[in-house]
C-alpha positions as YAML, in Angstrom:
chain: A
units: angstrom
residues:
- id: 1
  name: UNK
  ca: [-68.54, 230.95, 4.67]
- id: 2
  name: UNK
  ca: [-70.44, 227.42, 4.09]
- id: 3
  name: UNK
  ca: [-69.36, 226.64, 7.65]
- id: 4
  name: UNK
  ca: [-70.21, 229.29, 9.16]
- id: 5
  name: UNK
  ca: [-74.00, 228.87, 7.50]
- id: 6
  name: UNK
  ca: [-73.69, 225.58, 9.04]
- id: 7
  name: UNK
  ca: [-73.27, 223.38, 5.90]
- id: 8
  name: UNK
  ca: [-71.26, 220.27, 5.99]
- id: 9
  name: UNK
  ca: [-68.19, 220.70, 3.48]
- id: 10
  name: UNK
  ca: [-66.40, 218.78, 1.98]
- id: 11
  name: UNK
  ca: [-62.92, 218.31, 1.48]
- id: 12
  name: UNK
  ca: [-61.62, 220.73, -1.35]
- id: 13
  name: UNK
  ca: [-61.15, 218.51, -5.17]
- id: 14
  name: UNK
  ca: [-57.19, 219.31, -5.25]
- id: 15
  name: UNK
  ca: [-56.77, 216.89, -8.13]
- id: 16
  name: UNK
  ca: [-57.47, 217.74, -12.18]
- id: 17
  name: UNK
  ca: [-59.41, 217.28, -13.83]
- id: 18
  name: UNK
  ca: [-62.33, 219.14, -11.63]
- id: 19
  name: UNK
  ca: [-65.28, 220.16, -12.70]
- id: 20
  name: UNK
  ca: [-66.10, 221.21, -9.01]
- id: 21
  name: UNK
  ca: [-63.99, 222.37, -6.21]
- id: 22
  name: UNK
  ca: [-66.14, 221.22, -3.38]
- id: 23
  name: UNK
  ca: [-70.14, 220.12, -1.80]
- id: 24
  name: UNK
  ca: [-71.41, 221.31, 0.86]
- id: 25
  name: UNK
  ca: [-75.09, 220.33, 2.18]
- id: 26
  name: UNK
  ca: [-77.12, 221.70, 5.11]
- id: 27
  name: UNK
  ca: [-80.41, 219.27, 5.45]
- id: 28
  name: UNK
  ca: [-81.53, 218.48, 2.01]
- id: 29
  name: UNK
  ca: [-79.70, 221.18, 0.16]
- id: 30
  name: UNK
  ca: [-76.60, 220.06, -1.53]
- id: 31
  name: UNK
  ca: [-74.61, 222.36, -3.47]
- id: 32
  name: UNK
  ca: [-71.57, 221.42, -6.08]
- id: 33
  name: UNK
  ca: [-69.70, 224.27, -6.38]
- id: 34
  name: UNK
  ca: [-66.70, 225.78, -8.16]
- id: 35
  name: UNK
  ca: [-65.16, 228.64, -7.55]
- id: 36
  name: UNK
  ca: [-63.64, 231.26, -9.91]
- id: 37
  name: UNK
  ca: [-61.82, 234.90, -10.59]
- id: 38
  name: UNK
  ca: [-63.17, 235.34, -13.67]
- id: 39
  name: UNK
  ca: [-66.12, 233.56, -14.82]
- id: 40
  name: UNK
  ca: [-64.97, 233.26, -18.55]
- id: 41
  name: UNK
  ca: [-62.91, 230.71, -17.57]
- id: 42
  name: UNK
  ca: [-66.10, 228.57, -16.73]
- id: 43
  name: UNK
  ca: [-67.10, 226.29, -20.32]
- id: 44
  name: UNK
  ca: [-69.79, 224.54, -22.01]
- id: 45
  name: UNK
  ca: [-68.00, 220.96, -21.01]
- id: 46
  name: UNK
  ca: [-67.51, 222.01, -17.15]
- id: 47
  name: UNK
  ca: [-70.73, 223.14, -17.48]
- id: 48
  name: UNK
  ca: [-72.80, 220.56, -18.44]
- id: 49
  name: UNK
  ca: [-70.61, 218.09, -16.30]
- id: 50
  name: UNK
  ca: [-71.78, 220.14, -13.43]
- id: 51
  name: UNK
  ca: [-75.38, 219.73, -14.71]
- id: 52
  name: UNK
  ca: [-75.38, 216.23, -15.23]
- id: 53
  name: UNK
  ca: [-73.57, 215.57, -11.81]
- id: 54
  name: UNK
  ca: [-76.20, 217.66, -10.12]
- id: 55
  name: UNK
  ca: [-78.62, 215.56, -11.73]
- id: 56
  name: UNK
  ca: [-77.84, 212.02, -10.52]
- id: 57
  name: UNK
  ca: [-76.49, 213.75, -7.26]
- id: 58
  name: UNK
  ca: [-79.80, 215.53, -6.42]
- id: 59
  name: UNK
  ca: [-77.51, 218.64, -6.02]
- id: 60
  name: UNK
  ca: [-77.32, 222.10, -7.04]
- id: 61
  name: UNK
  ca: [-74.36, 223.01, -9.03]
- id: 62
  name: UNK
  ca: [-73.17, 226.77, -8.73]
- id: 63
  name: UNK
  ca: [-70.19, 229.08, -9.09]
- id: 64
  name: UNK
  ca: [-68.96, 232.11, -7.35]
- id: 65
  name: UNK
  ca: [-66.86, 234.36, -9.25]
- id: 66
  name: UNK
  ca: [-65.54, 237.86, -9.03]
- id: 67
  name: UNK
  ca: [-66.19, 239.24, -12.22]
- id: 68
  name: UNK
  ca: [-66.85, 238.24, -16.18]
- id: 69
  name: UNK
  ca: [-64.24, 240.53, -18.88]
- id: 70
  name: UNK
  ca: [-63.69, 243.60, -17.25]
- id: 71
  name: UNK
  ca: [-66.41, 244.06, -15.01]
- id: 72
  name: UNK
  ca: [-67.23, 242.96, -11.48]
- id: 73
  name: UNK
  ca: [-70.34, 241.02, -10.81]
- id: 74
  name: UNK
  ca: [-73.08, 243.17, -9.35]
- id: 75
  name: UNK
  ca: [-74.20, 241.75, -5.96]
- id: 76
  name: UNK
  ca: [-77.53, 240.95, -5.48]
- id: 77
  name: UNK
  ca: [-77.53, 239.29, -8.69]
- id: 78
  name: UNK
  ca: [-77.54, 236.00, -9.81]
- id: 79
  name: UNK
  ca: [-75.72, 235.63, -13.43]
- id: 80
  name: UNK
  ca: [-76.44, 231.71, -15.50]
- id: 81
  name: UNK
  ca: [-73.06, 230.24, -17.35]
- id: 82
  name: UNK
  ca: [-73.83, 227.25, -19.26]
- id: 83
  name: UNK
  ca: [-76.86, 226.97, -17.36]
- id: 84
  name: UNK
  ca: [-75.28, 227.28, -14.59]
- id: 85
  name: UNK
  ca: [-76.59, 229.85, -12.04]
- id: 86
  name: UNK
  ca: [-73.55, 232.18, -11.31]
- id: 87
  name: UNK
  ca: [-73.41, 234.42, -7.59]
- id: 88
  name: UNK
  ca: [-70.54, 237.02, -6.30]
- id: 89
  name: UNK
  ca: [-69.16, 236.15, -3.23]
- id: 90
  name: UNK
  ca: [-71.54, 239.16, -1.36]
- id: 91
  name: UNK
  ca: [-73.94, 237.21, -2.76]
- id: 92
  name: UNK
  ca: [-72.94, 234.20, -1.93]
- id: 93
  name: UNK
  ca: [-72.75, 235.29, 1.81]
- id: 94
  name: UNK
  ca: [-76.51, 237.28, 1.88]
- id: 95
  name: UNK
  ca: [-78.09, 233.72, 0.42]
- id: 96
  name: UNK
  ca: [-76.04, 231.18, 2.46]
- id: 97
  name: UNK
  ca: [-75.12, 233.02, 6.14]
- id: 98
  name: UNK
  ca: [-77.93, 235.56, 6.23]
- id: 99
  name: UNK
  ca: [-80.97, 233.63, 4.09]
- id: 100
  name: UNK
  ca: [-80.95, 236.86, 1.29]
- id: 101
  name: UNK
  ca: [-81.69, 235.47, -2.20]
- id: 102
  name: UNK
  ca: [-81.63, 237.49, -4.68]
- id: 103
  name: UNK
  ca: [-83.72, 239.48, -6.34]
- id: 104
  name: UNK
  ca: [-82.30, 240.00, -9.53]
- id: 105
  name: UNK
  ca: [-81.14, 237.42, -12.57]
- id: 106
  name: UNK
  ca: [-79.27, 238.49, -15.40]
- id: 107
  name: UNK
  ca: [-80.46, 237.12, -18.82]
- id: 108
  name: UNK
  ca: [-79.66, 237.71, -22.78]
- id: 109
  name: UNK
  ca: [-81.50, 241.83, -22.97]
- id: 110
  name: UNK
  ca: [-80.12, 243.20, -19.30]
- id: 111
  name: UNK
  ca: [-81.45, 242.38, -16.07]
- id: 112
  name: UNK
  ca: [-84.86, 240.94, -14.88]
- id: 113
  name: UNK
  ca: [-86.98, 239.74, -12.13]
- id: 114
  name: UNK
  ca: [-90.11, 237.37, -10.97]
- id: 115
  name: UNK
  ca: [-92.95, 239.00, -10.93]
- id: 116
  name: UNK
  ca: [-96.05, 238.13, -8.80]
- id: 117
  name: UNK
  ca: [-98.62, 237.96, -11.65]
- id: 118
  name: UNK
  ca: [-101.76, 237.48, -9.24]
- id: 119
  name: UNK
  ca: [-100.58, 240.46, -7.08]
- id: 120
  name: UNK
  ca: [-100.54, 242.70, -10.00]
- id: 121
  name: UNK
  ca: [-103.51, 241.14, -11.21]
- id: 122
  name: UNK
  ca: [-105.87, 241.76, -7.87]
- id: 123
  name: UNK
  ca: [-104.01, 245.27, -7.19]
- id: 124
  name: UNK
  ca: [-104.72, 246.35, -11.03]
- id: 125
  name: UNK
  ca: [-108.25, 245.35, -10.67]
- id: 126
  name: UNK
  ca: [-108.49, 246.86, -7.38]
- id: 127
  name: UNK
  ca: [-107.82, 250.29, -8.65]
- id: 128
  name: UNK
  ca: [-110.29, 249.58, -11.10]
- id: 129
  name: UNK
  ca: [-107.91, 249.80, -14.26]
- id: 130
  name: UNK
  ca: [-107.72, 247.74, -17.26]
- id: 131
  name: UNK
  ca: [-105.28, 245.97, -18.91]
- id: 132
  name: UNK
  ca: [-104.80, 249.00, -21.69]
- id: 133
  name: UNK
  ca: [-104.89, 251.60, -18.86]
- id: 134
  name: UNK
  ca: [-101.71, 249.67, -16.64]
- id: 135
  name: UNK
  ca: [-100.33, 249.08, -20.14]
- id: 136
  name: UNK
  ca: [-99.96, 253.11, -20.59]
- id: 137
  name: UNK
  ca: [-98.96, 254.30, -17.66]
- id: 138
  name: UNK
  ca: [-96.27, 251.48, -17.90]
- id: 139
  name: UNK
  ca: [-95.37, 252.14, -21.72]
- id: 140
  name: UNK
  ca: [-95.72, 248.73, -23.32]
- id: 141
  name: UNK
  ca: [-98.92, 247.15, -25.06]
- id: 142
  name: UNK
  ca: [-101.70, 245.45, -23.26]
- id: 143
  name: UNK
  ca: [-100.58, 241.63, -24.17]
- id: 144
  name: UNK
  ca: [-97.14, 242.78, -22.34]
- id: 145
  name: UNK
  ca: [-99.23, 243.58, -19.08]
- id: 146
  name: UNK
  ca: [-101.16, 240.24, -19.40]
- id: 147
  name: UNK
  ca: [-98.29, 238.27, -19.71]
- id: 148
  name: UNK
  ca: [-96.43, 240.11, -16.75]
- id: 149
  name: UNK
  ca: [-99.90, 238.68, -14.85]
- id: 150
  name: UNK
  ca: [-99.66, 235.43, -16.60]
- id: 151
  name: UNK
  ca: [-96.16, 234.57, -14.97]
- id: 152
  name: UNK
  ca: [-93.65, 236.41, -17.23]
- id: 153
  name: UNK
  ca: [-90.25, 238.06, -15.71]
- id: 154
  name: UNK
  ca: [-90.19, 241.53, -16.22]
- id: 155
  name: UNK
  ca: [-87.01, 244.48, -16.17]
- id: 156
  name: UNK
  ca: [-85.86, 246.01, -13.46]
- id: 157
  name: UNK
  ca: [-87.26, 249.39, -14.90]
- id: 158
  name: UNK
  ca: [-90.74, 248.22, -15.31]
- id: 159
  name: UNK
  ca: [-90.49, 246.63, -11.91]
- id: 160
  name: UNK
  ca: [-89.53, 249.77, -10.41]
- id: 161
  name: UNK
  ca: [-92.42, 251.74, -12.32]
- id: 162
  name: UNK
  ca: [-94.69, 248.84, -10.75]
- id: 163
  name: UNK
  ca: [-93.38, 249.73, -7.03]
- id: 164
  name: UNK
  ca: [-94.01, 253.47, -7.12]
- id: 165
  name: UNK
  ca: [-97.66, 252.99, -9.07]
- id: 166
  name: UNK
  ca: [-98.89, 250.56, -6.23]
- id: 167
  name: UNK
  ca: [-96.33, 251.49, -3.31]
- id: 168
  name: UNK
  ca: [-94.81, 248.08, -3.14]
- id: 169
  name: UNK
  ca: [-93.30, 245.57, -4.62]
- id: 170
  name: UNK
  ca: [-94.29, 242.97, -7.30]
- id: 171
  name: UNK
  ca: [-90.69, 241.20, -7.51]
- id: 172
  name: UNK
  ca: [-90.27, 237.73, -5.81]
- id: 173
  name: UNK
  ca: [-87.23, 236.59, -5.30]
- id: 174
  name: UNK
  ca: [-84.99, 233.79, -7.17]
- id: 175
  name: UNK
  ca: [-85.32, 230.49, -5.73]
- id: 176
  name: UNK
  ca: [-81.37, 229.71, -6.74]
- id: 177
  name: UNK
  ca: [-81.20, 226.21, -4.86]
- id: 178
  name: UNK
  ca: [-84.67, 224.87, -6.42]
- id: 179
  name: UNK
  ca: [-85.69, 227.30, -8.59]
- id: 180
  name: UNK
  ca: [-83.19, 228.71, -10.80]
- id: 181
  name: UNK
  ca: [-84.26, 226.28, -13.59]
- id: 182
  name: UNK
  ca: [-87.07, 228.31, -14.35]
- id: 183
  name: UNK
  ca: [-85.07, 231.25, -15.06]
- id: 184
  name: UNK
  ca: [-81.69, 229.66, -16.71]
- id: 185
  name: UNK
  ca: [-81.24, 229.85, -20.04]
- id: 186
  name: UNK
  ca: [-83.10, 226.85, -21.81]
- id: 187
  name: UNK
  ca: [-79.91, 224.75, -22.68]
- id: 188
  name: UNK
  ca: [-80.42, 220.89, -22.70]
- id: 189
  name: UNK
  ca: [-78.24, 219.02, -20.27]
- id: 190
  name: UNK
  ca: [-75.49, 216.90, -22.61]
- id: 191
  name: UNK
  ca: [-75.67, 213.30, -22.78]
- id: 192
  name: UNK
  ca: [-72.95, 211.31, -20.83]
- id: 193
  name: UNK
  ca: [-69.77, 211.31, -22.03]
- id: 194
  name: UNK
  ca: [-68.74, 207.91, -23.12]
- id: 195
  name: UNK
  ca: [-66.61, 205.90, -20.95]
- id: 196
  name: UNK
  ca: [-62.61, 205.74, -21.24]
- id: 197
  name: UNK
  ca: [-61.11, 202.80, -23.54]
- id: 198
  name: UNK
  ca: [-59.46, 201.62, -20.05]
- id: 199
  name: UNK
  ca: [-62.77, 201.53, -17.89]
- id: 200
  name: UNK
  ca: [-64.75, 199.84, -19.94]
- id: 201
  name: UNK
  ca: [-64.59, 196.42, -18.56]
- id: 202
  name: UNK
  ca: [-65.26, 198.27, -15.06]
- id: 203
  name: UNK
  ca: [-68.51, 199.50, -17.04]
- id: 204
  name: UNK
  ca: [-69.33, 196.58, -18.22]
- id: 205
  name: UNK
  ca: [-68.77, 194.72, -14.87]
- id: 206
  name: UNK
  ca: [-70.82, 197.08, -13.17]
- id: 207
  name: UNK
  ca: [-73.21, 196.91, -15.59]
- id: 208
  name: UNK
  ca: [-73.81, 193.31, -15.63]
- id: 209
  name: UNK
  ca: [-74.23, 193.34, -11.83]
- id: 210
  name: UNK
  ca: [-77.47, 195.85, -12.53]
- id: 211
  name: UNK
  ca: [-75.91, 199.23, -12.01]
- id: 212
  name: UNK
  ca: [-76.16, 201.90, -14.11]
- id: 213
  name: UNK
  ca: [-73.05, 203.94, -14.96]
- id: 214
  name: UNK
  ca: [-72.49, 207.69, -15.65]
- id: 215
  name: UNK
  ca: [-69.45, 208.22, -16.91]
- id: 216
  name: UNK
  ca: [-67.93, 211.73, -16.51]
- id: 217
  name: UNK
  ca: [-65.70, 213.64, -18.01]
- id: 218
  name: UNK
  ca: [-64.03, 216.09, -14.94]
- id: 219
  name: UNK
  ca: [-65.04, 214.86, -12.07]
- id: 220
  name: UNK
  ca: [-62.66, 213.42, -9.45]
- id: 221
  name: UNK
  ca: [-64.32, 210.03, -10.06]
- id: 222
  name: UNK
  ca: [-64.47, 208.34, -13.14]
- id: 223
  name: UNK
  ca: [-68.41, 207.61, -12.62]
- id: 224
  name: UNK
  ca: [-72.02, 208.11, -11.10]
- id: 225
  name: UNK
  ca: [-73.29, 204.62, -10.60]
- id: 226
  name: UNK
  ca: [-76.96, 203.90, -9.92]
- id: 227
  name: UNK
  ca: [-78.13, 200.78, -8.19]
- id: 228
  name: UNK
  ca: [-81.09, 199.47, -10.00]
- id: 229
  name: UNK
  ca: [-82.36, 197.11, -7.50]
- id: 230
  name: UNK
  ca: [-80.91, 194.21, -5.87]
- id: 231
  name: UNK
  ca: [-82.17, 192.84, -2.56]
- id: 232
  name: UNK
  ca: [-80.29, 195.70, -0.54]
- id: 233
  name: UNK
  ca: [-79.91, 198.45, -3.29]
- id: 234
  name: UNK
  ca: [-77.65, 201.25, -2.36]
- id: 235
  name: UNK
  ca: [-78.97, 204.11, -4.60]
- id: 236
  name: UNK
  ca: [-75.69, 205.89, -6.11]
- id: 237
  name: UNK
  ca: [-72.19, 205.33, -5.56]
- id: 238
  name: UNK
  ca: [-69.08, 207.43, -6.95]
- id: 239
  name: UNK
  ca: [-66.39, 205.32, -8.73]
- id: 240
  name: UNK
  ca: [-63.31, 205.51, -9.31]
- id: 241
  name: UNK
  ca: [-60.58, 203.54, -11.37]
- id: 242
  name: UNK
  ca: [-56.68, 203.08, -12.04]
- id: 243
  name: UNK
  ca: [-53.55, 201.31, -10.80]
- id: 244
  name: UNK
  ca: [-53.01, 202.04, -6.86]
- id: 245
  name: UNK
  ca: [-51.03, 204.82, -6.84]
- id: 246
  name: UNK
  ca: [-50.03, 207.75, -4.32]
- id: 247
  name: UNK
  ca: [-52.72, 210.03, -6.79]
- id: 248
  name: UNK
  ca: [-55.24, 207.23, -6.81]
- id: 249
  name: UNK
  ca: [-54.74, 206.88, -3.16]
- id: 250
  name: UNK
  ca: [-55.72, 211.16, -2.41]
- id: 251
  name: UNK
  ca: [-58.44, 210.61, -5.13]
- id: 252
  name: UNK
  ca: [-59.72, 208.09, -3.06]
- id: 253
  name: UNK
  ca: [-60.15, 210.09, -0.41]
- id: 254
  name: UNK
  ca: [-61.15, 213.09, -1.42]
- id: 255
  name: UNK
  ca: [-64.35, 210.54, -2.84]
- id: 256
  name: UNK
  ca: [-64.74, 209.85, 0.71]
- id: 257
  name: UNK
  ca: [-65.18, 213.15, 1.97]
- id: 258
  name: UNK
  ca: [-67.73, 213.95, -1.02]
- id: 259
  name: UNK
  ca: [-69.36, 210.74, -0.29]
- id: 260
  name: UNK
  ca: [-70.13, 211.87, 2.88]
- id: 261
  name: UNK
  ca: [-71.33, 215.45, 1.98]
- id: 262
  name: UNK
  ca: [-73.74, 213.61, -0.63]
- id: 263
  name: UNK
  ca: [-74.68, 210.76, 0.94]
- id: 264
  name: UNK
  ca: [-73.23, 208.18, -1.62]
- id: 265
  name: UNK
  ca: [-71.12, 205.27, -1.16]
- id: 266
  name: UNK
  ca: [-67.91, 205.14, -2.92]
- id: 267
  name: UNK
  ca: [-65.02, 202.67, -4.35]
- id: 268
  name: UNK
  ca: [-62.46, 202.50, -6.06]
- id: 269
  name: UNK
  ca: [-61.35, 199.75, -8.71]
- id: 270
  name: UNK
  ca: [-57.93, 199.17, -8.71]
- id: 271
  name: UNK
  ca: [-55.61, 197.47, -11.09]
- id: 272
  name: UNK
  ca: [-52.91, 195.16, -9.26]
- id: 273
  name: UNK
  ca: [-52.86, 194.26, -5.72]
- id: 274
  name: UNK
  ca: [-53.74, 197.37, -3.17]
- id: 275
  name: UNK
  ca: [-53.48, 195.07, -0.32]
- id: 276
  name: UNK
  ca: [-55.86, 197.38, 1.62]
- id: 277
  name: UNK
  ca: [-59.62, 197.03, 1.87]
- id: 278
  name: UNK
  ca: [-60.60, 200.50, 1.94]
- id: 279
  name: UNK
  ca: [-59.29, 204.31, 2.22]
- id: 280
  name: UNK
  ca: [-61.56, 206.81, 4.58]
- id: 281
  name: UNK
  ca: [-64.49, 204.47, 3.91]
- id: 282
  name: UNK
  ca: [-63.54, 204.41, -0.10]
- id: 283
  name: UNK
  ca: [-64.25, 200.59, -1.06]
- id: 284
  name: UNK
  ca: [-60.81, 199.49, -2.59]
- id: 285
  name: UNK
  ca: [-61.47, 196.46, -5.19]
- id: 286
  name: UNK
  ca: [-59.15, 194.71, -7.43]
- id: 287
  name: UNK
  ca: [-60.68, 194.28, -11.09]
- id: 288
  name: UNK
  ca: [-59.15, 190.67, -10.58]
- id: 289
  name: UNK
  ca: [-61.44, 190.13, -7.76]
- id: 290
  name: UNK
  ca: [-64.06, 191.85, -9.51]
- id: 291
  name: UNK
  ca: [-63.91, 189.85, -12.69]
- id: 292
  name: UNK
  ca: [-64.10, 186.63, -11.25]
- id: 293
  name: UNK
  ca: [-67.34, 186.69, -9.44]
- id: 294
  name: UNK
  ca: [-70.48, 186.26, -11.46]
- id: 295
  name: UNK
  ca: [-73.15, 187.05, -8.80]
- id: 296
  name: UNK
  ca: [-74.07, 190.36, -8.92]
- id: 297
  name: UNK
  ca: [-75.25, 190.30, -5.24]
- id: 298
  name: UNK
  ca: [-71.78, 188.98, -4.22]
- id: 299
  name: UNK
  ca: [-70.52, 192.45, -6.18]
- id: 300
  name: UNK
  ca: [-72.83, 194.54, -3.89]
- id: 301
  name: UNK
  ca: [-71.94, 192.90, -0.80]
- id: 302
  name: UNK
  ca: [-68.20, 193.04, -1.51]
- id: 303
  name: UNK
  ca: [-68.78, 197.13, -2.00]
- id: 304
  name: UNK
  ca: [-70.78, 197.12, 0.98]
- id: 305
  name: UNK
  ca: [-68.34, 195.12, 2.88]
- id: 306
  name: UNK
  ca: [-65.20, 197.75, 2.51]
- id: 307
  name: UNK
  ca: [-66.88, 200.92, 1.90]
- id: 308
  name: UNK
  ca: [-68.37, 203.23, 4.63]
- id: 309
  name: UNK
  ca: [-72.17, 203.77, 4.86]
- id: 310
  name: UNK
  ca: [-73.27, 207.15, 3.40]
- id: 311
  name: UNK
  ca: [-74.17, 209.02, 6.75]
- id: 312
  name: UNK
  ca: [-78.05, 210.85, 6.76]
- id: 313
  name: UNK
  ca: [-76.72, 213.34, 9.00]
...
C-alpha cells in the first residue's frame, strides 16, 4: 500500500525487540510504523519508544490495526494509543493512496472532530444570531458555543446539528502526519531509557567525540546519536552494538535500509575482529579501534569512511 502511494519503504524490522515494523517516507513525510491485529497489544513502553524515535527521527510514528477487544476499528477514524495516533487499514489506504484524512478522532467521551471556529463564527453572525440563540438551537450553554468558535473540537452529533443549521460543514479534517499532536491525548514523551551495562563505554566513546546518544529500549539499534558539531557534522546516525554475529550481521542491515528511508547514517560497533568495513553501507567498527583514537574528528571520519551517505532522494 506505501508503495503503491509512492513512499520509499523500508526493509521490514524482522528482529526483536521492535518497537516498529518498518519507515516509509515520500518527500518530507516519514512515517515509523507498526502494524497490529489487535491494538491492545500496543503498550506504554512501545509507545513512548515510538514517540521518542519519532522525535530525534523527525518522523511520524503510527499503527494500523484491525480492531481493539472485540470490536473492529471504524474507518474513517483515527484512534491515539499511548499517544500514538492509531488508523484501520481502510484508513490507512484513503490517507496514504487516495490523500483522504480523516475526519474523525476518537478521544476519552466518544468521538470528535475539528471544528472551524471562524466559519461558525462569520456564518453565526451572518444570520444575525447570538451566541445564546446558536447555543439553543444546539442544546448546550453559550460558553460551549464560544469555545466551539474559539478552537475547541466538538462531537460528531453537534457537528452534524451544525451541518443541517448552516447546510455545510464546520469539520476540518485531522492533520495525522503533522497535526495529530494537537488532538492526542496530552501524555509527556518518557525520558530515554538508560543505556545497557555493556554499551556504556560505546556511550561514553561517542560521547566524548561530541555526539549525543539516545539510547532505546526496542528499537533494532541500540541508539539515536546526534552530531553536535564537528567540522563536517553528520546530523543523526543509528547505532548499533555487539559481537559480530550472523544476528548482528541482519541487524546491520536492516539499519541500512532504515538509514536510507530516514536519511541517517548508520554503524555498527562490534566487539572482536569483523574483518569487514561495512554491511549495505552500515559502518562496521571494532570498539578496539574505537578506543584507541582520541580525536574525535578521526571518530567521524572513520564513520564516514565505511558507512554509506544518507541519500536526499
Amino acid at each position: 500500500m506505501l508503495e503503491d502511494a509512492g513512499f520509499l519503504v523500508s526493509d521490514r524490522c524482522a528482529i526483536r525487540p521492535k518497537s516498529f515494523d518498518v519507515a516509509a517516507r515520500r518527500g518530507e513525510d516519514l512515517v515509523l510504523l507498526k502494524v497490529l491485529g489487535n491494538i491492545d497489544a500496543f503498550d506504554g513502553t512501545t509507545g513512548g519508544e515510538m514517540r521518542r524515535l519519532g522525535a530525534y527521527l523527525n518522523a511520524t510514528p503510527m499503527v494500523v490495526g484491525l480492531r481493539a477487544r472485540d470490536e473492529d476499528l471504524k474507518p474513517g477514524v483515527v484512534y491515539f494509543r499511548h499517544g500514538v495516533p492509531v488508523l484501520n487499514p481502510d484508513t490507512a489506504l484513503e490517507l496514504f493512496v487516495e490523500g483522504v484524512p480523516p475526519l474523525i478522532y476518537a478521544a476519552p467521551g466518544g468521538h470528535y472532530v475539528n471544528i472551524d471556529g471562524d466559519l461558525l463564527a462569520d456564518e453565526r453572525e451572518e444570520r444575525g444570531w447570538s451566541l445564546g440563540q446558536l447555543a439553543s438551537e444546539l442544546g448546550v450553554s453559550r460558553r460551549t458555543v464560544s469555545k466551539y468558535e474559539d478552537g475547541m473540537n466538538a462531537s460528531i452529533e453537534v457537528a452534524i446539528q451544525l451541518e443541517k443549521m448552516f447546510d455545510q460543514p464546520f469539520s476540518s479534517p485531522v492533520d495525522v502526519i503533522d497535526g495529530a499532536d494537537e488532538v492526542r491525548d496530552a501524555e509527556p514523551t518518557p525520558d530515554d531509557p538508560d543505556p545497557e551495562s555493556d554499551d556504556e563505554h560505546v556511550v561514553t566513546v561517542l560521547t566524548r567525540a561530541g555526539f549525543t546518544v539516545h539510547p532505546t529500549a526496542r528499537a533494532p539499534f541500540k541508539a539515536v546519536s546526534e552530531d553536535d558539531g564537528g567540522r563536517r557534522g553528520f546530523a543523526r546516525m543509528l547505532t548499533g552494538h555487539s559481537a559480530f554475529t550472523r544476528s548482528a550481521e541482519k541487524r546491520a542491515r536492516i539499519m541500512s535500509s532504515l538509514g536510507e528511508v530516514t536519511r541517517t547514517r548508520s554503524v555498527y560497533f562490534t566487539e572482536g575482529d569483523s574483518k569487514r568495513d561495512s554491511v549495505k553501507g552500515t559502518a562496521l567498527v571494532g570498539c578496539g579501534e574505537l578506543a584507541a583514537i582520541d580525536d574525535p574528528e578521526e571518530i567521524r571520519d572513520l564513520i564516514r569512511d565505511r558507512s554509506q551517505e544518507p541519500s536526499e532522494a
